[in-house]
C-alpha positions in Angstrom: 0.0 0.0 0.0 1.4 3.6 -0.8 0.9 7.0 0.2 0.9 9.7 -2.8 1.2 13.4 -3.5 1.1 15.9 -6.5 3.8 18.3 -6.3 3.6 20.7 -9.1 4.7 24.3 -10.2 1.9 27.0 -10.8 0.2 29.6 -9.3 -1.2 28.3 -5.7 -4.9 27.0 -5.8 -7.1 29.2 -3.8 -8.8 26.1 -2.3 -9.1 22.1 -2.4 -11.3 22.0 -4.9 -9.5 24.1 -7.3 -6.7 22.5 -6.3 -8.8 19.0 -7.5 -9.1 20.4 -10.9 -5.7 21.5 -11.8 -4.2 17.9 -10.3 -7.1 16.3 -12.5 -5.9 18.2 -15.7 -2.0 18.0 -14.9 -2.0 14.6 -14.2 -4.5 13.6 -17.4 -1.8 16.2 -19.5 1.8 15.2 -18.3 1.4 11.6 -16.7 -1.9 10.0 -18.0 -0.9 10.7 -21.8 1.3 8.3 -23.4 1.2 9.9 -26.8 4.5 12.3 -26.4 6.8 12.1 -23.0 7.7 15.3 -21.7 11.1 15.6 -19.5 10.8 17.2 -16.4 11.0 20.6 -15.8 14.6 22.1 -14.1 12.4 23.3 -11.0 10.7 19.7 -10.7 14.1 18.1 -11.3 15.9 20.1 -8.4 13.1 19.2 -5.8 13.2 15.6 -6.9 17.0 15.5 -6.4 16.3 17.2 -2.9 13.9 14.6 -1.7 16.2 11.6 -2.8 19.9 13.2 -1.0 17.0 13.1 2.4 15.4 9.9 1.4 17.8 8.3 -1.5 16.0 5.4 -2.7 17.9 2.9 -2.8 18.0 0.4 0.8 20.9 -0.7 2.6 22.8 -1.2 5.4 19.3 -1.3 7.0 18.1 1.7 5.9 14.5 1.1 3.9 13.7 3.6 1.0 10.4 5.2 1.5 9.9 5.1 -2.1 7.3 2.5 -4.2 8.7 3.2 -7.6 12.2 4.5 -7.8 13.7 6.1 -9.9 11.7 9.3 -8.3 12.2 11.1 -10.9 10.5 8.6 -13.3 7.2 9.8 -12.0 8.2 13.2 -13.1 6.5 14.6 -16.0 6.8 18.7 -17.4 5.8 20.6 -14.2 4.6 17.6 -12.0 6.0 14.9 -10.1 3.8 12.3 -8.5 4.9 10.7 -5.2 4.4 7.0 -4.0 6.1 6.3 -0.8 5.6 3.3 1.5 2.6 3.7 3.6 5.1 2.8 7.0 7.1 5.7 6.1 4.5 8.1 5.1 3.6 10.8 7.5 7.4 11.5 7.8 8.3 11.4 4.3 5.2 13.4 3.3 5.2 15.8 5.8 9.0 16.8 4.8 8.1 16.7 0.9 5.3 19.1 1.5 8.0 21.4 3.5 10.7 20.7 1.2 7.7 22.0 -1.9 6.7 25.1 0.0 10.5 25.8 0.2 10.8 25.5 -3.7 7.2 27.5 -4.1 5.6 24.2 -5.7 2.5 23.2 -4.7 1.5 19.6 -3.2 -1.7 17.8 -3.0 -3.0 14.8 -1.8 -5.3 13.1 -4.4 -6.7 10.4 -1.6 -7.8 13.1 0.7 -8.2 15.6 -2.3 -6.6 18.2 -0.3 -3.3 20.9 -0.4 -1.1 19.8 2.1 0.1 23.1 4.0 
């Protein structure tokens, strides 16, 4: 079982609902569409390579990624990246990712709870 989030680039939803729609139409654009695959952007690529030098995602010497589906930045697409991390390690992990977007003026959602994470 995973955890995910929508960390993007954009102008900040004003609430969770509009929030819902621009994850809905990013996510149908950039990671749903198989027709042409578009590299991530330089701002997505630096917040990816953030998270992994906190969290790298490989395991060993009994440290346990938190990630489902390395390589991280595999799930990045254009101005989105879309999270899985190990449900164990979630609150942690997540809680730092939604710091670590703030810090890098991205936004990040939650599509279970359909919610901004603050």
């Amino acid at each position: 079982m995973t955890y995910d989030l929508a960390v993007w680039e954009g102008e900040p939803p004003l609430d969770d609902i509009q929030a819902g729609s621009v994850y809905d139409e990013l996510y149908e654009r950039y990671l749903e569409s198989e027709d042409v695959a578009v590299p991530p952007s330089a701002r997505i690529e630096r917040y990816v390579e953030a998270l992994i030098e906190r969290y790298p995602e490989d395991s060993h010497d009994g440290y346990k990624s938190p990630w489902a589906s390395p390589p991280l930045i595999s799930e990045a697409s254009g101005p989105m990246v879309y999270l899985l991390m190990s449900y164990s390690q979630a609150e942690e992990v997540s809680e730092y990712a939604a710091q670590l977007a703030r810090s890098h003026e991205l936004v990040c959602f939650d599509p279970q709870g359909e919610d901004l994470r603050p």
